[in-house]
VEXMARPA-475443 format. One record per atom (N, C-alpha, C, CB): residue in three letters; x, y, z. Coordinates in steps of 0.02 Angstrom, whole numbers, plus 50000, padded with zeros to 5 digits. Atoms other than C-alpha are relative to their C-alpha. Glycine has a CB too. Layout:
# VEXMARPA-475443
AlaXYZ/...
//
This chain:
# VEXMARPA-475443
Unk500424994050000/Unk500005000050000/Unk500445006350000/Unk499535000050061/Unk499674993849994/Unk500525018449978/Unk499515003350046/Unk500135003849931/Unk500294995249967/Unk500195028350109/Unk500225008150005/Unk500004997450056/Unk499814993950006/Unk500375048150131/Unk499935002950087/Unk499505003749937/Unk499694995349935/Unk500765058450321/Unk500165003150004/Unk500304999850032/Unk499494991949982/Unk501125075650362/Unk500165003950056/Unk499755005449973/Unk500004995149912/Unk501565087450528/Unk499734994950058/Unk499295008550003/Unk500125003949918/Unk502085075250645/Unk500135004450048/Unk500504993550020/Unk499824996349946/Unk502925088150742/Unk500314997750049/Unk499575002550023/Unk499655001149955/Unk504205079150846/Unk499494994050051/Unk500225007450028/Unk500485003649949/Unk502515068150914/Unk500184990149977/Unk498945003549977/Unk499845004050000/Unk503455052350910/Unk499534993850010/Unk500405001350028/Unk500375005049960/Unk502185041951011/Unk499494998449940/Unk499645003150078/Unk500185001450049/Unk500955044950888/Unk499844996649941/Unk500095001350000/Unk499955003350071/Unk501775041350729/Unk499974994650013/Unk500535000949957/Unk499785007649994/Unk502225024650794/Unk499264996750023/Unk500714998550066/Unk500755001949988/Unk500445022150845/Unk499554999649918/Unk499625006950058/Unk500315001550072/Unk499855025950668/Unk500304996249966/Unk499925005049959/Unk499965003150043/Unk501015015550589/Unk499874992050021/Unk500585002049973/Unk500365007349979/Unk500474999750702/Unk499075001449988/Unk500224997850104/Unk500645002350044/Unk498675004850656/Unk499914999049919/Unk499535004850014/Unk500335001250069/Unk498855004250474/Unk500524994449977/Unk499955007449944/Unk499675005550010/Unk500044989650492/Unk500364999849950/Unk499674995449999/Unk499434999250042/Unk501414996850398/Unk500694993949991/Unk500275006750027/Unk499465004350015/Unk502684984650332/Unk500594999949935/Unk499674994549997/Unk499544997850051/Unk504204982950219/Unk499865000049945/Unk500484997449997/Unk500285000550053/Unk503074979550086/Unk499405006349977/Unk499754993250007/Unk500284995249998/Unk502244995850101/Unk500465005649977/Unk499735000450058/Unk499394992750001/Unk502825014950058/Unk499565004650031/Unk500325003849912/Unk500254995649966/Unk502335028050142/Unk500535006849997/Unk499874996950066/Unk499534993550024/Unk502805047150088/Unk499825006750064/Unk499705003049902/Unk500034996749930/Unk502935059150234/Unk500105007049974/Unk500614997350061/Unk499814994250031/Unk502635077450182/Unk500325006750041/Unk499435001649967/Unk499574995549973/Unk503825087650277/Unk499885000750078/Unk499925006449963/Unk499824997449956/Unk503865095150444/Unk499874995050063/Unk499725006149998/Unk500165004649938/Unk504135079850558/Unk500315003650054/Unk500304992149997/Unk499974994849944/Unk505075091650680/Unk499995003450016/Unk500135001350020/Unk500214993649958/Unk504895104850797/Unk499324999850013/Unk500155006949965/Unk500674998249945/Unk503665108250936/Unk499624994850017/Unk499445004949973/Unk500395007849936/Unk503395090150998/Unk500875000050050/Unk499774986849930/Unk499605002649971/Unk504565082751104/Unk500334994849994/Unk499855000050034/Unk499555006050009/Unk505345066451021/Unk500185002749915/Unk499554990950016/Unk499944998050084/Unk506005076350848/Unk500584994049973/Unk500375010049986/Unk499215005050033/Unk507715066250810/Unk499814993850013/Unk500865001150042/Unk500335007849979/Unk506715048450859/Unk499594999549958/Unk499644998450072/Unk500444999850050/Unk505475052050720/Unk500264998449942/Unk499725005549995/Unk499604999750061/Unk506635057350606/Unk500464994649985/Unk500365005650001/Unk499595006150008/Unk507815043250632/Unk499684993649959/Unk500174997650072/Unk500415004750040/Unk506475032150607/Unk499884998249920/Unk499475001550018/Unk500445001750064/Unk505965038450443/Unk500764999549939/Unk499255008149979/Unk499255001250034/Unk507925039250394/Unk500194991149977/Unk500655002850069/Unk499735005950005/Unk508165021350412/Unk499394993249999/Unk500535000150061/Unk500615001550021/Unk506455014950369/Unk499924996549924/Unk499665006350005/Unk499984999150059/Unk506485007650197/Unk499344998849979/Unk500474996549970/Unk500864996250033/Unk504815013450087/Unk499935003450049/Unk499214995249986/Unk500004994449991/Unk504955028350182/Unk500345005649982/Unk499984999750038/Unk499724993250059/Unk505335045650088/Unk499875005150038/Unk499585001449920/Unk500274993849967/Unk505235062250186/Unk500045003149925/Unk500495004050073/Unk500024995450048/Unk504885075750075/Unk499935009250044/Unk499304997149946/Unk499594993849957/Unk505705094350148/Unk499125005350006/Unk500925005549931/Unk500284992749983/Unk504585105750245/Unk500115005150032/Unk499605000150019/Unk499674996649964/Unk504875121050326/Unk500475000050045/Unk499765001650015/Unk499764998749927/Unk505445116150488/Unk500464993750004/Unk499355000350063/Unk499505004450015/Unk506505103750396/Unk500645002849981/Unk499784996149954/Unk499474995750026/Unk507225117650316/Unk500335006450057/Unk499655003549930/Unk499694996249943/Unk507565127150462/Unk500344997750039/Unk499665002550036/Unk499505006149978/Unk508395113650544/Unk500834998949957/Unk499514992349983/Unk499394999550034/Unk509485112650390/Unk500535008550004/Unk499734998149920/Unk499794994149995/Unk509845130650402/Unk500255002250067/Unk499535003749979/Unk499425000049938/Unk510495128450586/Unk500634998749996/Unk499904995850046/Unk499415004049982/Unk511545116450548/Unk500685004449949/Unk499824990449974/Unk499744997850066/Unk512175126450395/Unk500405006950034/Unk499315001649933/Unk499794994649967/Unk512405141450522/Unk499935006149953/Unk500684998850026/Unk500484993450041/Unk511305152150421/Unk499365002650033/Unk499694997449924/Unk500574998949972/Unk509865154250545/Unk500264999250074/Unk499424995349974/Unk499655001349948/Unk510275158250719/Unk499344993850060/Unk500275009150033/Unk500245005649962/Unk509585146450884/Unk499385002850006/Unk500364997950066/Unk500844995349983/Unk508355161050929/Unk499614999949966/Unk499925006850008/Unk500525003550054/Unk507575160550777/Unk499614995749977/Unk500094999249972/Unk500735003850012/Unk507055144850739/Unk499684997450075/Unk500144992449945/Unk500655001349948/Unk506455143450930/Unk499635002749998/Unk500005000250058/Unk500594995850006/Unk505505157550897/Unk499364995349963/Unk500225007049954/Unk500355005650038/Unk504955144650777/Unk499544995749994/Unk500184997549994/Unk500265005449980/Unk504465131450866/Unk500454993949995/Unk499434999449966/Unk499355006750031/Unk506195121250835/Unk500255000050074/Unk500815002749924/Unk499465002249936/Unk506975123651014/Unk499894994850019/Unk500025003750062/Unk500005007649986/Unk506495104651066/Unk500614996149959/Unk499234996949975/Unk499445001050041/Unk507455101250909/Unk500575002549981/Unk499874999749963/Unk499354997249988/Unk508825113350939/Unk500374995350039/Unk499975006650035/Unk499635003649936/Unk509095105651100/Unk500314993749969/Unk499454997750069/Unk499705007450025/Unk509305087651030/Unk500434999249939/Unk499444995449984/Unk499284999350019/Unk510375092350892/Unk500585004050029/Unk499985002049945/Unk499504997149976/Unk511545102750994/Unk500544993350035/Unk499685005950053/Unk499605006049975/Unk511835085851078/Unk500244994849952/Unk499614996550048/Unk499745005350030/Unk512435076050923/Unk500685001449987/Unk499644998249943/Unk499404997150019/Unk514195074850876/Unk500205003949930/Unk500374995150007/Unk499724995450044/Unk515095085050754/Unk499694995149918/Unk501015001250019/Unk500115006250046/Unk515035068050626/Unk499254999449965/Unk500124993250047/Unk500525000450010/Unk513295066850670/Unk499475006549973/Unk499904997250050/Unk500624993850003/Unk512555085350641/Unk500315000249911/Unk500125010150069/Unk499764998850076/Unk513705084950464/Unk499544995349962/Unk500874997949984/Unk500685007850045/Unk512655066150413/Unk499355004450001/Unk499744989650067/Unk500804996949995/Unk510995076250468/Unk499995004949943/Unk499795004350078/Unk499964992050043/Unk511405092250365/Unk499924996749931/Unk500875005650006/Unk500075005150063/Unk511765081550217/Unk499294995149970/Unk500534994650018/Unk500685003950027/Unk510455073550219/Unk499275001749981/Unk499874995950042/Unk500424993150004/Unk509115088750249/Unk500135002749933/Unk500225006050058/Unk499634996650069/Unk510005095950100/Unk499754996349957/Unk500825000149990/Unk500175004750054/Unk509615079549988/Unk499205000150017/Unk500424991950006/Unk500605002350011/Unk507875079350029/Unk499405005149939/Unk499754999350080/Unk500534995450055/Unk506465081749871/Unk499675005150029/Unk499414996049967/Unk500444995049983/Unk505375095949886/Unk499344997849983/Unk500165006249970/Unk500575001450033/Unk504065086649795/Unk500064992249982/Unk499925004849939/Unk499895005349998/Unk503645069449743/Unk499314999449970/Unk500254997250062/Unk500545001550030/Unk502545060449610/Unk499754994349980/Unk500015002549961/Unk500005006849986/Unk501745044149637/Unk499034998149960/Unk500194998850107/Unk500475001550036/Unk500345034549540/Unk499574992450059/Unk500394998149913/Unk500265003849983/Unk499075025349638/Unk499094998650000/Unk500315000650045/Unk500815001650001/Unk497315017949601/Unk499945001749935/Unk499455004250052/Unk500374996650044/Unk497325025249439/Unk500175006449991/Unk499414999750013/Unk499744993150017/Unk497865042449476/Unk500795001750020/Unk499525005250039/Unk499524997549983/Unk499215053249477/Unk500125005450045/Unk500195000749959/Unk499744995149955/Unk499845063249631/Unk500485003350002/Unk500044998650041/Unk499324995449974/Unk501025077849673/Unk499935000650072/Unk500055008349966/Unk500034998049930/Unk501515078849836/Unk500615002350037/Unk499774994750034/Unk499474996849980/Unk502275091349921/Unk500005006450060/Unk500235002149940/Unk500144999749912/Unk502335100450089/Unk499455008149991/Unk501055001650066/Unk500554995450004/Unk501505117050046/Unk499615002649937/Unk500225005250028/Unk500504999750054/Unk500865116349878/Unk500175003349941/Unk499445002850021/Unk500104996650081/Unk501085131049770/Unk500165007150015/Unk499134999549961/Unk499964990350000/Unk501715150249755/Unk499665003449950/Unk500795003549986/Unk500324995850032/Unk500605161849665/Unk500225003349966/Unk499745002650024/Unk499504994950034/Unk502225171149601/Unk500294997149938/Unk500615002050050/Unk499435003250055/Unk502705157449487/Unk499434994449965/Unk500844995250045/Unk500505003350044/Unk501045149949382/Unk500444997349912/Unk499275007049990/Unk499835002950043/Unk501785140449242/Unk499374995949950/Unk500474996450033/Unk500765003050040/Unk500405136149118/Unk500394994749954/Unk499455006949942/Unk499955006850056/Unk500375119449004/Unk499935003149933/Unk499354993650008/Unk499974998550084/Unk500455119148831/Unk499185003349966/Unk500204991049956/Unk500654998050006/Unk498435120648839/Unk499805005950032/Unk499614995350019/Unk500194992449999/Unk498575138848906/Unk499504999350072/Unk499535003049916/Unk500575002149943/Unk497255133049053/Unk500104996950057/Unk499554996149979/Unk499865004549950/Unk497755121149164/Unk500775003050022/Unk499944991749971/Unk499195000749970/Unk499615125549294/Unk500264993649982/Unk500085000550086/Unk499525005349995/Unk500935115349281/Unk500224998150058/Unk500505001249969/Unk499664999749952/Unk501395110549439/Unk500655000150026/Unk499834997550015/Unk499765001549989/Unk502595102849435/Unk500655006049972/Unk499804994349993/Unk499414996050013/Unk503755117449348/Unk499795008350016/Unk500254998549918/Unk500264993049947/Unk502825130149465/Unk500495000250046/Unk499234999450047/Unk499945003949938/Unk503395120549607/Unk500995003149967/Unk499574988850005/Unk499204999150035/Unk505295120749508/Unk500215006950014/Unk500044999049912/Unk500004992249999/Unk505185139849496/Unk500145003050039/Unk499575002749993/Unk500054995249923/Unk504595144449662/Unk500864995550023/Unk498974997350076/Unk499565003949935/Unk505865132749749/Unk500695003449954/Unk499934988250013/Unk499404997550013/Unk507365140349642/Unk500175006749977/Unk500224996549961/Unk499814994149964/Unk507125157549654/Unk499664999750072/Unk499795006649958/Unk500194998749931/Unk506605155749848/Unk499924994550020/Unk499455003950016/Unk500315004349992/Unk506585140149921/Unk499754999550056/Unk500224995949985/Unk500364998849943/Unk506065146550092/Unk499395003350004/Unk500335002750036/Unk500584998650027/Unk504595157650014/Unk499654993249982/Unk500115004549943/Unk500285006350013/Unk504035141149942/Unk499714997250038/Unk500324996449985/Unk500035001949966/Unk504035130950077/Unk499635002950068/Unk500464998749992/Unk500634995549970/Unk503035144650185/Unk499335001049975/Unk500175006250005/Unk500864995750009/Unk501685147850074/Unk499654996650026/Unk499605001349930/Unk500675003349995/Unk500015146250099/Unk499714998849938/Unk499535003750039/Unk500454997550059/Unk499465151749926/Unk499654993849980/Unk500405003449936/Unk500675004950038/Unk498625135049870/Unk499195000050049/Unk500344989849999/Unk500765000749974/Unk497275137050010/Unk499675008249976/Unk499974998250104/Unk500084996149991/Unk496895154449938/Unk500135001249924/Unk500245002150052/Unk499855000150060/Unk496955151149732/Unk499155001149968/Unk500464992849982/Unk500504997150046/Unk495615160649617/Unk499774992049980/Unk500335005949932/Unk500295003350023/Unk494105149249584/Unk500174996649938/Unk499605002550002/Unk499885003550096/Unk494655147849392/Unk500714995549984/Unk500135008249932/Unk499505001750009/Unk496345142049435/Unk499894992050012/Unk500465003950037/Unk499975007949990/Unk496715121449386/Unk500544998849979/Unk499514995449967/Unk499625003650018/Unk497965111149398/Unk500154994849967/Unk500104999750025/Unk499865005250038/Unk498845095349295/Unk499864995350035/Unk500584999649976/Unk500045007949969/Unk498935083749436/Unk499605002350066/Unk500894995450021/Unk500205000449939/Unk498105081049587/Unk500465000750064/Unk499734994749999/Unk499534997849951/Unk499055090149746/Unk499804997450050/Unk500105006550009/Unk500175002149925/Unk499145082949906/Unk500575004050037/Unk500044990850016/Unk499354995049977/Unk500075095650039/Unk499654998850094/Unk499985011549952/Unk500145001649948/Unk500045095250223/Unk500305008350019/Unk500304992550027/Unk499714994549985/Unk500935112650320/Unk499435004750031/Unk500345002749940/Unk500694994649968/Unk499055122350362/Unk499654994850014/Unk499505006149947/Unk500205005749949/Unk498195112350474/Unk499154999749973/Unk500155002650101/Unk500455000850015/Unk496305107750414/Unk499615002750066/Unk499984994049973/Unk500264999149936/Unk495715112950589/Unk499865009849987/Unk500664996750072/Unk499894993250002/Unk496045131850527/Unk499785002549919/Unk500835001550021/Unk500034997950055/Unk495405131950366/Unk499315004649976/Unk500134994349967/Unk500954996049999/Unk494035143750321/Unk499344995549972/Unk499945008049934/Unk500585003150037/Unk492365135450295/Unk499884992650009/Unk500085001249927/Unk500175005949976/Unk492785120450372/Unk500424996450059/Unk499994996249945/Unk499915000549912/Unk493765119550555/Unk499854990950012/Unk499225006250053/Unk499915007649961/Unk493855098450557/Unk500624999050005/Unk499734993449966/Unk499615004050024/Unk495175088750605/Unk499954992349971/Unk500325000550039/Unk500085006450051/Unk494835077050455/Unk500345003649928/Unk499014997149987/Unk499644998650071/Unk495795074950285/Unk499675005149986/Unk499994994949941/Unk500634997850032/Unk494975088750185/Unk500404998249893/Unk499775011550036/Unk499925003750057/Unk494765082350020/Unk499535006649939/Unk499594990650015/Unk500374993750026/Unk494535100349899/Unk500024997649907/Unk500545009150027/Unk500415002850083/Unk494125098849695/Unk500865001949980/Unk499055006849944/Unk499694998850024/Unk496015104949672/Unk500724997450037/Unk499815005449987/Unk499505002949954/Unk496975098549831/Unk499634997950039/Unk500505003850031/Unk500085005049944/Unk497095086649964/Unk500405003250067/Unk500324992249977/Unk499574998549938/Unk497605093450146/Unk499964995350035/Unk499855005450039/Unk499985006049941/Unk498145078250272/Unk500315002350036/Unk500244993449992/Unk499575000649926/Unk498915090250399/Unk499455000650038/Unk500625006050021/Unk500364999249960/Unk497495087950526/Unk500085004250064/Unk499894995150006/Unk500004994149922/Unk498265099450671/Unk500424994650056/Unk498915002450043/Unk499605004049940/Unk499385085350767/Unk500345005950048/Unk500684994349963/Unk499644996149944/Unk500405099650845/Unk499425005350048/Unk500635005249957/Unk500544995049952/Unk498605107450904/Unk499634996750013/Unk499625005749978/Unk500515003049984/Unk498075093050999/Unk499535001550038/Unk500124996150014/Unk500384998449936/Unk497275104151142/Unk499545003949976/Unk500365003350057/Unk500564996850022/Unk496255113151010/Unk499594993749949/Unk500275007449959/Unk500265008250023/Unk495645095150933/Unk500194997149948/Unk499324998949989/Unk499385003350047/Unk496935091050821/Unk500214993049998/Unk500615002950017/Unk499895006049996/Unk497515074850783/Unk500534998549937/Unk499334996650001/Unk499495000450060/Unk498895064050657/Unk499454996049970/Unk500844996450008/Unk500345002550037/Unk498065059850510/Unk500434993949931/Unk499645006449980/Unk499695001650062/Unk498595046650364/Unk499504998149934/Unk500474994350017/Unk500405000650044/Unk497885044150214/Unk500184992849945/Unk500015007149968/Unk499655002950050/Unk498055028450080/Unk499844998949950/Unk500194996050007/Unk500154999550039/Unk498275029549930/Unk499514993449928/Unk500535002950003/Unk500385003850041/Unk497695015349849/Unk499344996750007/Unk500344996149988/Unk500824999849956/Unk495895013349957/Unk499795003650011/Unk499824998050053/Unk500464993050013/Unk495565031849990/Unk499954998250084/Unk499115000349933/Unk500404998649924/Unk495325024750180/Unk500505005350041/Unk499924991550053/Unk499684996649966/Unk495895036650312/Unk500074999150063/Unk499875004449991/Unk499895005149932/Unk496685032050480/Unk500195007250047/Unk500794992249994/Unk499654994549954/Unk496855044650643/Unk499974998850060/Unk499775006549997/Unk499905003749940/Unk497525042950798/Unk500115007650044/Unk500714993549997/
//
C-alpha cells in the first residue's frame, strides 16, 4: 500500500501508533510530507525512524528547512525557537560534530516534491503546495503546471516556497495538471471548514489535521493511497 503523512511535529508516540494501526510493513511505502520536527518533544526519534525505514521518503518542509539552516549556520538558535524548533535545537546541539554533518547532508538531499501513481491516479506531493508568484501554464494555456511552478518557486526562493500558503487561497478559475496533496496548514484552521479530518478540495488534498494542536482538537492523520481509507490517531 502507499500511504501519505504530514506534521508530525516531533510527536513520536503517535507516529508509531499510526504506523501499528495501518500495519505498515516493508512491503508498504509511505511518503511523509515535511515538517516531522519541531514543537513536539521526540523530533530526532521520528526522524531517525523515517531515515532508516525503507519505503519511507520524507519530503522537505519548513521546519525541515530550518533545521537545515541551523546546521548550515545560516539561521541563528533564537530564531528557529522562535519557531517552534527549540525541542529540536536542544537535541541536535547534543549530536556529535560527525553526526550534525550526516543530518545536514541529508536535509540538503531531501525532494521538495514527489510524484506517485496510485489507484489510477496521479499525485504531486509536496509540503505546501504552490506560490502564486510562479504559475507556469501547460501547453493548453488553462490548466498550471505544477510541477515546473513548484521548480520555479523553489529556485528563486526556496524558503518563500516552503512557507506559502497560497494554494489554500487560489482564484476559483485556477486548475491544475495533477492532483496536489500538501500538508503545512492544518485543516482545523481552514476557512469554511475547522475539522480535524483529511479535507479532500476539487484541486487539493490537505492531510495536515493539526497534530501539533492537539489541545485545540487536532490529531495525526494518514491517508492511503490506493483505498482512499483514512486512519487517525
Amino acid at each position: 500500500m502507499k500511504y501519505v503523512i504530514s506534521d508530525i511535529h516531533g510527536d513520536f508516540r503517535h507516529f508509531r501508533e499510526m504506523l501499528e494501526k495501518i500495519r505498515f510493513s516493508s512491503a508498504d511505502q509511505m511518503y511523509i510530507l515535511g515538517d516531522v520536527v519541531d514543537k513536539g518533544k521526540e523530533n530526532l526519534p521520528a526522524l531517525d525512524l523515517i531515515r532508516k525505514t525503507p519505503g519511507m521518503l520524507l519530503i522537505k518542509g519548513n521546519h525541515e528547512y530550518l533545521c537545515e539552516r541551523y546546521l548550515a549556520g545560516t539561521v541563528s538558535g533564537e530564531l528557529w525557537d522562535k519557531c517552534g524548533g527549540g525541542g529540536t535545537r536542544r537535541e541536535v546541539d547534543l549530536l556529535s560534530r560527525e553526526e550534525k554533518e550526516e543530518l545536514l547532508d541529508y536535509l540538503r538531499g531531501l525532494p521538495v516534491y514527489w510524484k506517485v501513481e496510485a489507484a489510477g491516479q496521479e499525485y504531486f506531493l509536496t509540503h505546501s503546495g504552490y506560490h502564486a508568484d510562479f504559475p507556469v501554464l501547460c501547453p493548453d494555456k488553462i490548466r498550471v503546471d505544477i510541477e515546473a511552478s513548484v521548480r520555479a518557486a523553489v529556485e528563486s526562493d526556496q524558503e518563500r516556497y516552503l512557507f506559502s500558503d497560497d494554494i489554500h487561497y487560489i482564484p476559483a478559475g485556477l486548475c491544475f495538471d495533477k492532483k496536489i496533496i500538501v500538508g503545512h496548514y492544518p485543516t482545523i484552521f481552514l476557512e469554511d471548514y475547522h475539522q480535524a479530518n483529511i479535507f479532500h478540495g476539487k484541486k487539493y488534498i490537505d492531510i495536515d489535521t493539526g497534530n501539533e494542536c492537539r489541545e485545540e482538537g487536532g490529531c495525526l492523520a494518514c491517508l492511503c493511497l490506493d483505498s482512499g481509507r483514512e486512519f487517525y490517531v
